[in-house]
Backbone of each chain as ProteinMPNN parsed JSONL, in Angstrom:
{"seq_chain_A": "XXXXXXXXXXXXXXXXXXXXXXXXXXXXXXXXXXXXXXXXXXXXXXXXXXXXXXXXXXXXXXXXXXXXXXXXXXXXXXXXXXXXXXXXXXXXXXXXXXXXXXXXXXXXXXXXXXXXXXXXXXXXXXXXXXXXXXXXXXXXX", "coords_chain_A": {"N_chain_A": [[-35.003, -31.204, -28.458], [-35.367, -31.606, -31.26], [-32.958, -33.132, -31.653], [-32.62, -35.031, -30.196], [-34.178, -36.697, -31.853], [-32.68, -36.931, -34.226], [-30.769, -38.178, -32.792], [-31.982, -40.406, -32.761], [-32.658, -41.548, -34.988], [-30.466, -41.539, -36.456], [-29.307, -44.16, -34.644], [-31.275, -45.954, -35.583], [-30.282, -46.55, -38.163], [-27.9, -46.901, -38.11], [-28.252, -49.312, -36.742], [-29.933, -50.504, -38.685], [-27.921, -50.917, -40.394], [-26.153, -53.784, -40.185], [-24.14, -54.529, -39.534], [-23.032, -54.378, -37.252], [-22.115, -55.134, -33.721], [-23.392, -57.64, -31.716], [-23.613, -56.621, -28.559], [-23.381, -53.629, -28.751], [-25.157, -53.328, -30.269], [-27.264, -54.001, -28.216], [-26.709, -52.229, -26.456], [-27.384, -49.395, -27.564], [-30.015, -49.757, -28.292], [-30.977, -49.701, -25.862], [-30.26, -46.945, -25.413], [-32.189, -45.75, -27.351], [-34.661, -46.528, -26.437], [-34.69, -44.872, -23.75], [-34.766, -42.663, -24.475], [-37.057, -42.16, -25.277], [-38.759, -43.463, -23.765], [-38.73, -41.757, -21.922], [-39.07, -38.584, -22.354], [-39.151, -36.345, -20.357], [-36.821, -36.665, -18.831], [-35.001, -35.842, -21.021], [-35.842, -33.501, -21.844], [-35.322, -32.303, -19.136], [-32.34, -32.957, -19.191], [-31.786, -31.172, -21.437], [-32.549, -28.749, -20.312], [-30.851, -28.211, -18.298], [-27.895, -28.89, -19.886], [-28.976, -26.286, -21.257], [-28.377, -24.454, -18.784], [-26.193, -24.816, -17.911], [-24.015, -24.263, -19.622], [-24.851, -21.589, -20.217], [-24.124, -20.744, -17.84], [-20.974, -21.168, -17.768], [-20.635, -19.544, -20.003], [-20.988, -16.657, -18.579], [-19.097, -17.35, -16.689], [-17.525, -16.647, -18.269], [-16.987, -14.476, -19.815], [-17.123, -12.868, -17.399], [-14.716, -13.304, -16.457], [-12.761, -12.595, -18.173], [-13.786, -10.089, -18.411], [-13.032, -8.826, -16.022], [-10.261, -9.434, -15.682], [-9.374, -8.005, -17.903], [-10.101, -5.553, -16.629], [-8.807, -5.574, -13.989], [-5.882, -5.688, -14.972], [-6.142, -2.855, -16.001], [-6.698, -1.372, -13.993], [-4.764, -1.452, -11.955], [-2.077, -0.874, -13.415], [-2.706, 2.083, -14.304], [-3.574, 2.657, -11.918], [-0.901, 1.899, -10.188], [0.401, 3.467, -12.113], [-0.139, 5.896, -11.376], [0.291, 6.145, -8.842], [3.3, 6.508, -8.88], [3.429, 8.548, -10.217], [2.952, 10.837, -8.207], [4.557, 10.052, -6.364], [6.901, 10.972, -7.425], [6.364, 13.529, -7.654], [6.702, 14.19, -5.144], [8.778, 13.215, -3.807], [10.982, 14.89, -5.741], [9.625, 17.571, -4.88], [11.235, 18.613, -2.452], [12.436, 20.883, -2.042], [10.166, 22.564, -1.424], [9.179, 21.856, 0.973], [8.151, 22.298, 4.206], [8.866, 20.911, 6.668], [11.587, 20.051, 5.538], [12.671, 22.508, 5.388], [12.789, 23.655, 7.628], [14.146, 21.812, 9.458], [16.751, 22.817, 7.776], [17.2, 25.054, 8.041], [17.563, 25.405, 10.894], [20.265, 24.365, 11.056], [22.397, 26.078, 10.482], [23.504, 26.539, 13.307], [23.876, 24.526, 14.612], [26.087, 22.03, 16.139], [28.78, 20.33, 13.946], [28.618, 17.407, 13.895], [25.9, 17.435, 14.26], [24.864, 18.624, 12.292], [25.313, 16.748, 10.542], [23.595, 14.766, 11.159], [20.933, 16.29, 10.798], [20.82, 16.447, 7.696], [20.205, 13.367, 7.802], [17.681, 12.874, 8.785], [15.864, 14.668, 7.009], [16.146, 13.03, 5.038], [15.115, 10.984, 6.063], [12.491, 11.954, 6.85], [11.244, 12.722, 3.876], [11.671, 9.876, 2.945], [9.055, 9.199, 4.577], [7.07, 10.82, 3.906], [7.167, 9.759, 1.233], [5.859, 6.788, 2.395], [3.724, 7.481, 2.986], [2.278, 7.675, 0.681], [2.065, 5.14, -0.239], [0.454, 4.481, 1.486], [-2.429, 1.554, 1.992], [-4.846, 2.646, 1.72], [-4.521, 4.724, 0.787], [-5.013, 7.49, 2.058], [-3.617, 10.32, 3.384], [-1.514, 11.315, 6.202], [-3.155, 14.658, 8.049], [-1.896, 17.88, 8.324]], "CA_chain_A": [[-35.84, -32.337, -28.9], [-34.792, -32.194, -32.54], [-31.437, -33.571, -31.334], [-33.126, -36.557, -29.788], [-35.009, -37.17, -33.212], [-31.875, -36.977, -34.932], [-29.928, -39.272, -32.496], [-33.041, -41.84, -32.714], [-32.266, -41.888, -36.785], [-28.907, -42.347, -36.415], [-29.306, -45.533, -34.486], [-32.028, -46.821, -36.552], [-29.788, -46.023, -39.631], [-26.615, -47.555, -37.7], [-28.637, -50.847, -36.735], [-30.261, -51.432, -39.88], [-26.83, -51.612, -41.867], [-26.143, -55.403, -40.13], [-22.961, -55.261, -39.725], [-23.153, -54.292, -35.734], [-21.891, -56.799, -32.629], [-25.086, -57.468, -30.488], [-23.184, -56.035, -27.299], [-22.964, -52.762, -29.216], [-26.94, -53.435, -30.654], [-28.179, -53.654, -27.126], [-26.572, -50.775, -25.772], [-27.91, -48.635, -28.498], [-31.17, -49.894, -27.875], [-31.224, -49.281, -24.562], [-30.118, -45.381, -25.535], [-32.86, -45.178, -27.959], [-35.889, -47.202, -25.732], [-34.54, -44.613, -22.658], [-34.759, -41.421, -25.339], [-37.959, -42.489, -26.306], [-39.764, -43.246, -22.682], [-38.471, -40.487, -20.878], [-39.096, -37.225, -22.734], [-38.731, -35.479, -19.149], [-35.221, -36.678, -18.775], [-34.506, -35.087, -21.832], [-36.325, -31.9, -21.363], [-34.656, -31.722, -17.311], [-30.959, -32.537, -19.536], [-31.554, -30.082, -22.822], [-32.427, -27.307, -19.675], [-29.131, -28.429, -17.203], [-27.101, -28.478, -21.146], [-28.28, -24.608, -21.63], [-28.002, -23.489, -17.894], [-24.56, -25.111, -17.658], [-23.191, -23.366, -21.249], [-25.29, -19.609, -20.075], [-23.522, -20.219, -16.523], [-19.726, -20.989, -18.283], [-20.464, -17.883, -20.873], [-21.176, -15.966, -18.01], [-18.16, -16.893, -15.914], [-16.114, -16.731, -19.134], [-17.055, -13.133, -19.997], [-16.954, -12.354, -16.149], [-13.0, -13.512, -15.925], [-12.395, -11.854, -19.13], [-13.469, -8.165, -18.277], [-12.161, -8.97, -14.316], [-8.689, -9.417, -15.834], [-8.962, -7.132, -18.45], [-10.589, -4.086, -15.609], [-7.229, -5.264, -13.016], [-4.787, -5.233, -15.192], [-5.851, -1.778, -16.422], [-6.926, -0.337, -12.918], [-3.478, -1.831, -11.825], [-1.469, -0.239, -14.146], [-3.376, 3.124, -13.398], [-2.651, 3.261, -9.751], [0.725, 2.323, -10.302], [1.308, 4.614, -12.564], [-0.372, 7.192, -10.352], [1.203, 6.359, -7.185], [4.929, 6.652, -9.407], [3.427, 9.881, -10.213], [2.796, 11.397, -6.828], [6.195, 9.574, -5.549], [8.075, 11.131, -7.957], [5.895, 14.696, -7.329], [7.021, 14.377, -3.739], [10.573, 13.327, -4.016], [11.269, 16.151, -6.597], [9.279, 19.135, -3.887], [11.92, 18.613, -1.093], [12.625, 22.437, -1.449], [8.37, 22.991, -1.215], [8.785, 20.888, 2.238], [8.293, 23.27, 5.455], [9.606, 20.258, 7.908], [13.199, 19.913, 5.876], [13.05, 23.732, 5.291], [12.779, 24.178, 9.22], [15.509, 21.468, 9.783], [17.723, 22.643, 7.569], [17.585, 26.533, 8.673], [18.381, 25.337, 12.515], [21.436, 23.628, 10.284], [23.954, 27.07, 11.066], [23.371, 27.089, 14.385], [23.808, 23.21, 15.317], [27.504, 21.542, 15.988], [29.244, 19.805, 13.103], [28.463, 16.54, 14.48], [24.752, 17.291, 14.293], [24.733, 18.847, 11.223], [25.32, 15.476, 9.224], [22.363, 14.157, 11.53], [19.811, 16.837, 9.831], [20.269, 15.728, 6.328], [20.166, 12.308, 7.625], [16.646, 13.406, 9.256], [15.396, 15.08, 6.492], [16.119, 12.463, 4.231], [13.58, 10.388, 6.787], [11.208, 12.525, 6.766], [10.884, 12.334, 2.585], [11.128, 8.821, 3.048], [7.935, 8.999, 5.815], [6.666, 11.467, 2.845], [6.794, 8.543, 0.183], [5.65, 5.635, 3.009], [2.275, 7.848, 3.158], [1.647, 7.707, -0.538], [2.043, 3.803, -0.458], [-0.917, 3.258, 2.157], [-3.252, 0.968, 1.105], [-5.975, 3.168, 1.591], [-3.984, 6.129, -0.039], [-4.998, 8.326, 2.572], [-2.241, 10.725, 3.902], [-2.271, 12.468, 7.343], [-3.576, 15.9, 7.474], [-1.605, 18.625, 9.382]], "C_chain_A": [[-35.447, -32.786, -30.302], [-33.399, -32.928, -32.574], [-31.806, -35.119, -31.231], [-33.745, -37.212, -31.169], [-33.54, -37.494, -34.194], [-30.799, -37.85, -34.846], [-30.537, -40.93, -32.936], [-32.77, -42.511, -34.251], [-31.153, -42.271, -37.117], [-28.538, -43.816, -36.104], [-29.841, -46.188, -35.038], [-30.917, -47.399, -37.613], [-28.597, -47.609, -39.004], [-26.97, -49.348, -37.795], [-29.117, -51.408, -37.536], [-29.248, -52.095, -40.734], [-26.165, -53.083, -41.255], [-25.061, -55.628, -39.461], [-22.574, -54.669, -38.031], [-22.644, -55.219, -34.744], [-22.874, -56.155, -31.834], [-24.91, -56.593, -29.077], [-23.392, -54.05, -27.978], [-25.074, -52.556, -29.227], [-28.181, -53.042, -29.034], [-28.245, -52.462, -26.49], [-27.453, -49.354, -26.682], [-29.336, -48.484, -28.714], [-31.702, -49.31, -26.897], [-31.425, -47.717, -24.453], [-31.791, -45.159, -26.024], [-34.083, -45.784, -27.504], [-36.112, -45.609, -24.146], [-34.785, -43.001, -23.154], [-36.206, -40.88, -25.599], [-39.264, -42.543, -25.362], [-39.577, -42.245, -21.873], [-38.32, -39.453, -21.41], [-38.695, -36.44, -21.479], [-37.397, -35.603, -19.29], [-34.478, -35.77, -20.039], [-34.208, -33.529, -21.961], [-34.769, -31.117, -20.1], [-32.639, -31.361, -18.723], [-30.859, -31.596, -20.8], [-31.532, -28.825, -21.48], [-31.003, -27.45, -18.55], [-28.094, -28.349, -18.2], [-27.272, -26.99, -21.031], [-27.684, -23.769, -20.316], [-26.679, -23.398, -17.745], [-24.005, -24.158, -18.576], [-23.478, -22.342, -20.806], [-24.335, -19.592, -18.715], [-21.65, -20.154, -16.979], [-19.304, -19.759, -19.263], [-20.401, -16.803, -19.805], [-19.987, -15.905, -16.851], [-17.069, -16.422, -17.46], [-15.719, -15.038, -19.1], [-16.751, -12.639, -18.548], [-14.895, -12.173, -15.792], [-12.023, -12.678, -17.026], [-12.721, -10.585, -18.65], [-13.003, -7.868, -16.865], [-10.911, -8.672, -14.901], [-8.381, -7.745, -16.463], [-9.284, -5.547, -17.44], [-9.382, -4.514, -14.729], [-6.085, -4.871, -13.697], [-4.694, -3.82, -15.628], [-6.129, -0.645, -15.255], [-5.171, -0.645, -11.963], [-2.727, -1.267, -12.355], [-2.118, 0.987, -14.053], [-3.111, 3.413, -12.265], [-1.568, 2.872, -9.929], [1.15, 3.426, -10.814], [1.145, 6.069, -12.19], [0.515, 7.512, -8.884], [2.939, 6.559, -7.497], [4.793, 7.904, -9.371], [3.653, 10.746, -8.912], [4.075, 11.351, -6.137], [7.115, 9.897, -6.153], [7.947, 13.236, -7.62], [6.934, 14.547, -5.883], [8.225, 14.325, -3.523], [11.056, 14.525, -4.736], [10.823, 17.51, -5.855], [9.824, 19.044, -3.037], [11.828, 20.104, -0.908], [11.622, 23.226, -0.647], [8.583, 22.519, 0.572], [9.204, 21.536, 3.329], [9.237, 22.59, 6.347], [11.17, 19.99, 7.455], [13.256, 21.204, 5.648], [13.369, 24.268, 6.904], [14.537, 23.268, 9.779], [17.116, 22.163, 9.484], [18.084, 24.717, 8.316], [17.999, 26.685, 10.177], [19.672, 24.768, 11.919], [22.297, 24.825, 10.74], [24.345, 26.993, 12.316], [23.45, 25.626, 15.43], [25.633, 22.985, 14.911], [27.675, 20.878, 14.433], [28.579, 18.723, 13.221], [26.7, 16.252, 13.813], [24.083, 18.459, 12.948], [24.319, 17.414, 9.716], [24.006, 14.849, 9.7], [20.928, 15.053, 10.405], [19.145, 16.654, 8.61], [19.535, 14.246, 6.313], [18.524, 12.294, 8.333], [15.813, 13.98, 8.191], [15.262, 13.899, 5.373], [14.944, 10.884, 5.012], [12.957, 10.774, 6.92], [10.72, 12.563, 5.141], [10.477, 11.152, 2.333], [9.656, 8.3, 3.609], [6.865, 9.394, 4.548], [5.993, 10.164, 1.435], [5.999, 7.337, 0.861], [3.886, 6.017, 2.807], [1.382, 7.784, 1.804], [1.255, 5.913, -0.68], [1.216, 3.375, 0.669], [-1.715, 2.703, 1.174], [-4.18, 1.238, 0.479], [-5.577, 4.418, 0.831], [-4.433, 7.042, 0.503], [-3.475, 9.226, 3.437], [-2.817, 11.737, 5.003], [-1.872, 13.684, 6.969], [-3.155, 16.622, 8.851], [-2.278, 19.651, 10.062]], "O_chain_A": [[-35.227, -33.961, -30.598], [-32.88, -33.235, -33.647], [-31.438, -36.076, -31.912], [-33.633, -38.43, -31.306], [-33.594, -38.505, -34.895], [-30.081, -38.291, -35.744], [-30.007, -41.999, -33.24], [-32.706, -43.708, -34.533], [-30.846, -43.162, -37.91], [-27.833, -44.556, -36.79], [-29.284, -47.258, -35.285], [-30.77, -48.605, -37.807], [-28.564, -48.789, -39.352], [-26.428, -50.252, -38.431], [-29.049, -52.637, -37.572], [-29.311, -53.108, -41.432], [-25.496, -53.6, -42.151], [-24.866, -56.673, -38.84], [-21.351, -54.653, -37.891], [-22.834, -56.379, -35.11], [-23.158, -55.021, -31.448], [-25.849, -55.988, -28.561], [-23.576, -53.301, -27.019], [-25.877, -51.945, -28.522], [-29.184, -52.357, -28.833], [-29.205, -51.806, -26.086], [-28.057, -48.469, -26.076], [-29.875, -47.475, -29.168], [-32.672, -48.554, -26.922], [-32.294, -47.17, -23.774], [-32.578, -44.548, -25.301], [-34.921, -45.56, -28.377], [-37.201, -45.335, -23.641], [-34.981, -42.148, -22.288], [-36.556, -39.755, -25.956], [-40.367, -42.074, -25.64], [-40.46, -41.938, -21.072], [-37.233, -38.979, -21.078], [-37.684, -35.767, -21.68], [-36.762, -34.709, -19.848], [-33.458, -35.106, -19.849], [-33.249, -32.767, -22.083], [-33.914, -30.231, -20.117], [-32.048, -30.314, -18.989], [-29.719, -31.283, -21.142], [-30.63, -27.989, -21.537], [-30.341, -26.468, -18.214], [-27.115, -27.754, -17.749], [-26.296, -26.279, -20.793], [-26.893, -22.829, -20.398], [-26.026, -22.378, -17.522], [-23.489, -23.157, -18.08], [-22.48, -21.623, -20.766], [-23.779, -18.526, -18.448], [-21.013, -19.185, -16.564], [-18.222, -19.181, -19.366], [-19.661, -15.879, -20.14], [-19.785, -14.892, -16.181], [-15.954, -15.907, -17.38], [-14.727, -14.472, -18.642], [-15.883, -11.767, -18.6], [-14.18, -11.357, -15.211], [-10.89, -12.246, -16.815], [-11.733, -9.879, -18.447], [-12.617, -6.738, -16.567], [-10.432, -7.575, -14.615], [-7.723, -6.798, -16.032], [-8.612, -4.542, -17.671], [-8.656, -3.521, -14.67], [-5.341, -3.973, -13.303], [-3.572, -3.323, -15.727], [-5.916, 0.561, -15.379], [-4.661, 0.313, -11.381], [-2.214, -0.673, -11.407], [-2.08, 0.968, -12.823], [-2.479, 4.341, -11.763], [-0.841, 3.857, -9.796], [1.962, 4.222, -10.342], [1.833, 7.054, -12.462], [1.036, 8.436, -8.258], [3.745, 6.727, -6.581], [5.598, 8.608, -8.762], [4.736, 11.316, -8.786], [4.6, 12.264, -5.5], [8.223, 9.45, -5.856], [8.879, 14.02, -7.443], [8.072, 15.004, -5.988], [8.835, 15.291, -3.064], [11.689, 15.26, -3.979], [11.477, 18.526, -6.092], [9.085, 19.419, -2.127], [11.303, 20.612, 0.082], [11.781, 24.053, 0.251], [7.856, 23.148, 1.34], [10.401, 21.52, 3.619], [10.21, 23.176, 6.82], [12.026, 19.762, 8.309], [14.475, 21.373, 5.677], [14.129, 25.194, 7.184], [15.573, 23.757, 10.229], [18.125, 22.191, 10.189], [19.052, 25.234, 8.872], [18.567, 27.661, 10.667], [20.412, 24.76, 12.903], [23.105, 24.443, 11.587], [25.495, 27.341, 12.584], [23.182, 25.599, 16.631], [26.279, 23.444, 13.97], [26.674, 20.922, 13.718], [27.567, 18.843, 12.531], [26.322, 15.284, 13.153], [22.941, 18.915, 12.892], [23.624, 17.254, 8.713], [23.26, 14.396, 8.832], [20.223, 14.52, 9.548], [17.959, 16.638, 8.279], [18.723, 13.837, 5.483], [18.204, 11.107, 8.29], [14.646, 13.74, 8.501], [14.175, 13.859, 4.796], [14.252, 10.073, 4.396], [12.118, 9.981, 7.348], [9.502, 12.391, 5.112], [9.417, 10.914, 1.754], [9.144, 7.248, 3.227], [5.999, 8.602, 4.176], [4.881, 9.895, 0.979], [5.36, 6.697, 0.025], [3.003, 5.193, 2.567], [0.152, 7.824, 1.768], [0.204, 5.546, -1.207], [1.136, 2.179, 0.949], [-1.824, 3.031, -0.008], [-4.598, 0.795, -0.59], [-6.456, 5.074, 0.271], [-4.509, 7.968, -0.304], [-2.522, 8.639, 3.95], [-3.781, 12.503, 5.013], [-0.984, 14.044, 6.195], [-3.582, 16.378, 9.98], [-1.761, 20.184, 11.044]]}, "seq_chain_B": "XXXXXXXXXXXXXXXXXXXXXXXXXXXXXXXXXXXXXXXXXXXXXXXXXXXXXXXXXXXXXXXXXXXXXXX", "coords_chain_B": {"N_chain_B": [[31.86, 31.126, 21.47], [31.78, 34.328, 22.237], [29.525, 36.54, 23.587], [28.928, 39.796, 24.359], [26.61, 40.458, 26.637], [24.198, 43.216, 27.647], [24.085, 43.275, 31.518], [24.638, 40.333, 31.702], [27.288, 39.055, 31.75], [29.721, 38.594, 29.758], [29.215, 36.042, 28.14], [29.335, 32.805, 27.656], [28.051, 30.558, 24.84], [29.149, 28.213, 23.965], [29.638, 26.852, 26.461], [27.361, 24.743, 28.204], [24.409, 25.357, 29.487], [22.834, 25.343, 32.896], [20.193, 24.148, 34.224], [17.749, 23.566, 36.864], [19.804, 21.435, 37.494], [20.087, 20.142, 35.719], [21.901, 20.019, 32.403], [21.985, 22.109, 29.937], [22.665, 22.689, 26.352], [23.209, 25.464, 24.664], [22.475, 25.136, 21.99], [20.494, 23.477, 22.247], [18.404, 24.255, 23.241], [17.439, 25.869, 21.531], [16.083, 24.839, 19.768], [14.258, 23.383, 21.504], [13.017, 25.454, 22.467], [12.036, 25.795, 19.404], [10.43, 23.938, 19.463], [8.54, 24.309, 21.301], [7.318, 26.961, 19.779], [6.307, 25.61, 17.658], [4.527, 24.187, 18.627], [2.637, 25.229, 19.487], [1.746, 26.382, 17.716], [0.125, 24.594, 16.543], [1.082, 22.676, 15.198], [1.007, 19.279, 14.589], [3.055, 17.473, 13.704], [4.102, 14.422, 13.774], [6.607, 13.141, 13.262], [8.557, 15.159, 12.682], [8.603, 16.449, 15.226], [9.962, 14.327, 16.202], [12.132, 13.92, 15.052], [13.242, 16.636, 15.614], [13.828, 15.878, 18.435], [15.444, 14.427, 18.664], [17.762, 15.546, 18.095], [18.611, 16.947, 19.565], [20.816, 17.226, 22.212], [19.87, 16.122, 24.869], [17.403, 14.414, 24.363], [18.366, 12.627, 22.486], [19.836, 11.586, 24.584], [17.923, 10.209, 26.275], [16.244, 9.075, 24.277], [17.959, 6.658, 23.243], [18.594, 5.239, 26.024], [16.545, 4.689, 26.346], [15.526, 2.952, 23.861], [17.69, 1.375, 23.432], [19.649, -1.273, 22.001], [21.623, -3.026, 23.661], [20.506, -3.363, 26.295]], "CA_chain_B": [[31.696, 32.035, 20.961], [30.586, 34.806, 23.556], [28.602, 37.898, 23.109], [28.722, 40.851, 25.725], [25.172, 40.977, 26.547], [23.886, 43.765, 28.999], [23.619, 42.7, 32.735], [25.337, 39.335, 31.933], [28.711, 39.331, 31.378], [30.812, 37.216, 28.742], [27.857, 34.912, 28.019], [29.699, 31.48, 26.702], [27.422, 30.209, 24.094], [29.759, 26.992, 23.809], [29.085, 25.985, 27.698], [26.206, 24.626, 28.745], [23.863, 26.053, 31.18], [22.602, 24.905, 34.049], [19.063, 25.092, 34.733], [17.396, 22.649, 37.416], [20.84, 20.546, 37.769], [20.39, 19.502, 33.842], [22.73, 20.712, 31.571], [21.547, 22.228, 28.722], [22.914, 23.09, 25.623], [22.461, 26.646, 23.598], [21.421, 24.849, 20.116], [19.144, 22.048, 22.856], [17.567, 25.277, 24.017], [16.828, 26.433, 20.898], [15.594, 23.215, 19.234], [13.591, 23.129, 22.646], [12.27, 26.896, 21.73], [11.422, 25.866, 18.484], [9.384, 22.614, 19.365], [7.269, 24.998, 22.023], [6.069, 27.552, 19.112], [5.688, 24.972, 16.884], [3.264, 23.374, 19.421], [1.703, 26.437, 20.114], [0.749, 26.926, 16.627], [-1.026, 23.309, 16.789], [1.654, 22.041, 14.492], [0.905, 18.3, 15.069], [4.077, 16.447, 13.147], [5.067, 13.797, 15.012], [7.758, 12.696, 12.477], [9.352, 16.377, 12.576], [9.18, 16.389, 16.536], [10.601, 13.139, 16.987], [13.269, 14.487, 14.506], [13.994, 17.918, 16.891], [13.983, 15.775, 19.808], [16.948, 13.399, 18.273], [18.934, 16.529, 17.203], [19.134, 17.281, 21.02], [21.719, 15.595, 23.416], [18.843, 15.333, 25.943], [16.895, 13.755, 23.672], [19.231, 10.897, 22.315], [20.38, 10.15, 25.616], [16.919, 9.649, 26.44], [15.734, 7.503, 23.019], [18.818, 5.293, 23.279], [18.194, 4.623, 27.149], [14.932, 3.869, 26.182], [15.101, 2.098, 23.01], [18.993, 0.782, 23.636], [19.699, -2.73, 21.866], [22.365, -3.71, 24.857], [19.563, -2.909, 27.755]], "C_chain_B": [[31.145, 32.954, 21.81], [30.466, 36.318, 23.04], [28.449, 38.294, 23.914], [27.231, 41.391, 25.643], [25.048, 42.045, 27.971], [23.468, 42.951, 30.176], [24.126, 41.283, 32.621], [26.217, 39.164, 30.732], [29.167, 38.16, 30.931], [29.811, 35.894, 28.619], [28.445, 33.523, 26.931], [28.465, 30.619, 26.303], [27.808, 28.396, 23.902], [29.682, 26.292, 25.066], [27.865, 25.302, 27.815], [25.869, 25.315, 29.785], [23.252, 24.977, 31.878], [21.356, 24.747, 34.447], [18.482, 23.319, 35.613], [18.439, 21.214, 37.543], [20.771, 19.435, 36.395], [21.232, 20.056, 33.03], [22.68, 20.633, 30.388], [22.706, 23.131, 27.805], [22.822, 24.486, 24.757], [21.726, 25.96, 22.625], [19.96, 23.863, 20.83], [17.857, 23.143, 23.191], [17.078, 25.874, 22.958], [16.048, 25.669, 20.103], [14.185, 23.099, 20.363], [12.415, 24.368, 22.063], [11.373, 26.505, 20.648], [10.179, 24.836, 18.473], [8.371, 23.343, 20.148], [6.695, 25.642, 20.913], [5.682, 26.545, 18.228], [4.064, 24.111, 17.585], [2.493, 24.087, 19.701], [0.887, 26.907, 19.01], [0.272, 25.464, 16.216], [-0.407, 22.233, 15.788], [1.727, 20.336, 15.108], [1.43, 17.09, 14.294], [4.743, 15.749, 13.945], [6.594, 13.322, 14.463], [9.235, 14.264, 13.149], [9.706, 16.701, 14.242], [10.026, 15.631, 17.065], [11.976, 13.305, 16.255], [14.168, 15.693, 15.145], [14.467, 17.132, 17.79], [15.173, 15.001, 19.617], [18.252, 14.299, 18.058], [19.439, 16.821, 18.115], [19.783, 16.034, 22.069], [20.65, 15.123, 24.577], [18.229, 13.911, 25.414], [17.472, 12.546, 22.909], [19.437, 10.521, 23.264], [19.01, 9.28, 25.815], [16.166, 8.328, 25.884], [16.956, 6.523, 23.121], [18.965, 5.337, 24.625], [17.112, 3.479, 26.743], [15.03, 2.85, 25.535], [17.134, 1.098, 22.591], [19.325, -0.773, 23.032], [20.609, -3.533, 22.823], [21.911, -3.179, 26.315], [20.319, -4.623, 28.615]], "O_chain_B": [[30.044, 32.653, 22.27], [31.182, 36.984, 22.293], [27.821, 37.616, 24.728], [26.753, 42.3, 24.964], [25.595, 41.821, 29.051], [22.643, 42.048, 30.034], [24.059, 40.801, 33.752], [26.091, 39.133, 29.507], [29.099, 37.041, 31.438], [30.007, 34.835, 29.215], [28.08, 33.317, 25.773], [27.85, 30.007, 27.176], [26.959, 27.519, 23.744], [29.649, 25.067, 24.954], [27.231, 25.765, 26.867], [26.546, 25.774, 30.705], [23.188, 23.828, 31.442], [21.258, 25.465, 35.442], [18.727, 22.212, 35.134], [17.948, 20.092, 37.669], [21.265, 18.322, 36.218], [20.984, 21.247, 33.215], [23.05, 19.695, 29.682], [23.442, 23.995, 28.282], [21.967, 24.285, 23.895], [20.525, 26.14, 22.424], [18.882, 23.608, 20.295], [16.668, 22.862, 23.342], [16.114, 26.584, 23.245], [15.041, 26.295, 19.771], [13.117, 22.705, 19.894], [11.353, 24.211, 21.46], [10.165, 26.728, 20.726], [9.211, 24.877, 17.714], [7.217, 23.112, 19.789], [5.561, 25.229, 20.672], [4.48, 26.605, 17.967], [3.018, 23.684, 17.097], [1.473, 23.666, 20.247], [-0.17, 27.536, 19.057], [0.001, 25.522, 15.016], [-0.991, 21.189, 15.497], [2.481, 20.134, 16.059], [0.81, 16.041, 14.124], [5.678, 16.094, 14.668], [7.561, 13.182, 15.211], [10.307, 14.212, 13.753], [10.816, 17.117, 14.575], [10.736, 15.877, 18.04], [12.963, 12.841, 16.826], [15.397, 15.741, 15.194], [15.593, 17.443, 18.177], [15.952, 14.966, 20.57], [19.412, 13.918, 17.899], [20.645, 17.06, 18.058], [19.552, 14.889, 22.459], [20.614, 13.998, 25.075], [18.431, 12.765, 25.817], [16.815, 11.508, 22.839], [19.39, 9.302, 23.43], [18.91, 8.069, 25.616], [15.74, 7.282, 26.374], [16.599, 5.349, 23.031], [20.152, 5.662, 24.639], [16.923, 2.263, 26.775], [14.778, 1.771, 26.071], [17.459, 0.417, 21.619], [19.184, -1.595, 23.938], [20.406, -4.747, 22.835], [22.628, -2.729, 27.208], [20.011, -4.923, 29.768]]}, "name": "protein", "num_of_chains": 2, "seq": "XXXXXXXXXXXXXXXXXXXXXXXXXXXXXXXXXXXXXXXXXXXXXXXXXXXXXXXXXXXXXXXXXXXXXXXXXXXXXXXXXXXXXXXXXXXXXXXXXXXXXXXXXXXXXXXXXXXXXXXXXXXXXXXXXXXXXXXXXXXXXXXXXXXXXXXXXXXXXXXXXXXXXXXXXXXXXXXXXXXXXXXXXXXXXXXXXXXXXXXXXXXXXXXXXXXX"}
């Protein structure tokens, strides 16, 4: 309301100094006749002014700690799921299913020897595919 | 490579045997062996089975019948 009082003085102020074009005079009138009978309108636009500004603070701050909470839960699970995928690549020796392959390894042709590694080295791979579900669950033997 | 076992004589390891007009391998038979206890102790890797079963000549002919890109 003190806004409206302050615009109403302004125009007074503006239209008393003379030197105005009437097209300009009327419009200004019109503001300050429309300021002046319609307190509601004012009221309804001073409360649609603060809801609008509390609803833009409220997405502002919202998009601000969104970003700032992904990019740091983002960076977090990456750098967890590097962890784990680098745990897992590095325990081949720990790993019963290429420890089993490779100990039938004396006892298999030449031929199917080169297959084993090439088997084992898909099964690490299968190993890493399970860390990269979405859900980050891994099956349970 | 053959090994004089009692009651059967000169046992070629490098042949195949014979069993039901299939002709199996020693290492298919043991690959075979190993996928039964593993199943017996409830070991339920399908990756690691489907890996035995490729290591065996049965077993490739079979997956490339099956899954063959010039069917």
């Amino acid at each position: 309301m003190s806004d409206n009082k302050d615009m109403n003085n302004m125009i007074n102020d503006f239209l008393s100094n003379g030197n105005v074009p009437d097209n300009v005079k009327e419009m200004l009138g019109n503001l300050k006749s429309n300021n002046q009978n319609n307190p509601a309108n004012t009221n309804i636009n001073e409360i649609d002014q603060e809801k609008i500004s509390n609803i833009i603070n409220m997405l502002k701050n919202n998009n601000t700690n969104n970003s700032t909470n992904n990019d740091n839960s983002i960076d977090m699970e990456t750098l967890l799921k590097i962890k784990t995928i680098m745990d897992k690549m590095g325990n081949n020796q720990n790993d019963p299913r290429s420890n089993l392959l490779k100990s039938l390894k004396p006892y298999l042709k030449d031929t199917k020897k080169e297959k084993v590694e090439q088997y084992i080295k898909m099964l690490n791979m299968a190993k890493v595919m399970d860390v990269l579900k979405p859900d980050g669950s891994e099956d349970k033997k | 490579m053959t090994i004089s076992i009692p009651f059967i004589r000169d046992f070629n390891f490098d042949e195949p045997i014979e069993i039901l007009g299939i002709k199996i391998n020693f290492e298919d038979l043991l690959i075979f062996g190993v996928m039964y206890l593993l199943y017996k102790e409830d070991v339920r890797d399908y990756l690691l089975f489907i890996s035995l079963i490729l290591l065996t000549d049965i077993g490739q002919n079979i997956f490339f019948s099956l899954y063959s890109p010039f069917k």
